[in-house]
C-alpha positions in Angstrom: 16.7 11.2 32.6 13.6 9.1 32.7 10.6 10.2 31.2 8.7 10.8 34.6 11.2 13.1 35.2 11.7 14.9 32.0 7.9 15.4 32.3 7.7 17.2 35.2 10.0 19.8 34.2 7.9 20.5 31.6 4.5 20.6 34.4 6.8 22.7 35.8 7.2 25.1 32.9 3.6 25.2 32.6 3.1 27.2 36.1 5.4 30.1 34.4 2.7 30.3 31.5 1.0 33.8 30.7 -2.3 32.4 29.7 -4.7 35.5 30.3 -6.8 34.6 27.3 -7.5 31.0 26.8 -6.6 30.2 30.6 -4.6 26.9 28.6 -1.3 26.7 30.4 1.4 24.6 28.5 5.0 23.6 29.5 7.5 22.0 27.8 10.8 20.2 28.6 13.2 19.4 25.1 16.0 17.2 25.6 18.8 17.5 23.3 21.0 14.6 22.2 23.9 15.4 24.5 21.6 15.4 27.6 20.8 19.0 28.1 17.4 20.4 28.3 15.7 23.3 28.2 12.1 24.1 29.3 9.4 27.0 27.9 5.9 27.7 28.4 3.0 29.2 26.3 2.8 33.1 25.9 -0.3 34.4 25.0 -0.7 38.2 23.3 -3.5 40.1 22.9 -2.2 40.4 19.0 -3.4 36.8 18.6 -0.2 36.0 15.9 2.2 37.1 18.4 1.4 34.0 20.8 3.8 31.4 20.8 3.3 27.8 22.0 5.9 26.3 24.7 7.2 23.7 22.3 8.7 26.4 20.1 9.6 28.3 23.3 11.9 25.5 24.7 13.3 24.8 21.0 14.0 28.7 20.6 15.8 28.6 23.9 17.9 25.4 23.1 18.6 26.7 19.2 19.5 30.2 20.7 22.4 28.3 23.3 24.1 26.3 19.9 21.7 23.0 19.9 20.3 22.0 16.9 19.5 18.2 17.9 17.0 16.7 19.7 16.2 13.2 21.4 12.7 14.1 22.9 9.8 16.7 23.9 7.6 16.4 26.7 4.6 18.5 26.3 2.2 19.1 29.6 -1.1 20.4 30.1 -3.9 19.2 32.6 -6.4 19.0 30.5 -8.5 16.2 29.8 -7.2 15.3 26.2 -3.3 15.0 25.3 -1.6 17.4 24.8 0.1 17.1 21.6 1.8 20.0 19.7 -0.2 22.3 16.8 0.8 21.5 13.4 2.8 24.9 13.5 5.0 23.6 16.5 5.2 19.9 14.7 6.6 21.7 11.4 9.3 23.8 13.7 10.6 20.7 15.7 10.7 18.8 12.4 12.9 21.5 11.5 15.5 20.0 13.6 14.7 16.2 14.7 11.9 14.6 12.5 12.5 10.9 14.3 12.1 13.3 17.8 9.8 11.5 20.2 7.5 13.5 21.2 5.3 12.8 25.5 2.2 14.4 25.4 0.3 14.4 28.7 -3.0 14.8 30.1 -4.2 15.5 33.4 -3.3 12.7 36.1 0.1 12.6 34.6 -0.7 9.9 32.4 1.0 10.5 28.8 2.0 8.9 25.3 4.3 8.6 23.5 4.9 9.3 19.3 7.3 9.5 16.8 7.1 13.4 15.5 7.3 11.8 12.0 4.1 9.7 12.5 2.5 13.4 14.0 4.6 14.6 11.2 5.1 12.4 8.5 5.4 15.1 5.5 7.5 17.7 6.4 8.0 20.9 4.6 12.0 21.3 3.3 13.8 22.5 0.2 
């Protein structure tokens, strides 16, 4: 799967977001390291805490189907900056793949590309 592609499943995912407060639609596409992927979008609640971003939407669908390994994340807003995940998402990818790239895109589909350990590079573990 090329990136292009792997991209625009996660514009895709951003169309499904419920976004009713900050009107900031997200999508996500996480490929796994034996090809599969799964996609998630932001969901906004009104209890502020309850909202969860689609990074940790496609990783909770992935983790919840047996995969615990991950190649790469493509993250998608349009929005004029990159997209790049919140430090809470960057600490629950780490989790799993800490040398994870990670394709964060901006409006005109342009993107780049990181290493979630350079976004990362001090993790919390035990």
């Amino acid at each position: 799967m090329t990136d292009r592609e792997l991209m625009g499943m996660a514009r895709e995912a951003s169309y499904n977001a419920y976004v009713p407060y900050s009107r900031f639609a997200v999508g996500a596409a996480i490929e796994c390291s034996d090809g599969s992927v799964y996609t998630g979008c932001n969901v906004e609640n009104a209890a502020l805490g309850s909202t969860i971003c689609a990074e940790r939407t496609a990783c909770v669908k992935a983790v919840s189907e047996g995969k615990r390994s991950f190649k790469r994340i493509a993250i998608y807003a349009d929005s004029e900056n990159w997209c790049t995940p919140c430090g809470s998402c960057r600490q629950f990818l780490a989790e799993f793949s800490p040398e994870m790239e990670v394709l964060c895109a901006k409006a005109g589909s342009r993107y780049v590309s990181y290493k979630l350990s350079d976004l990362m590079p001090h993790i919390f573990n035990y």
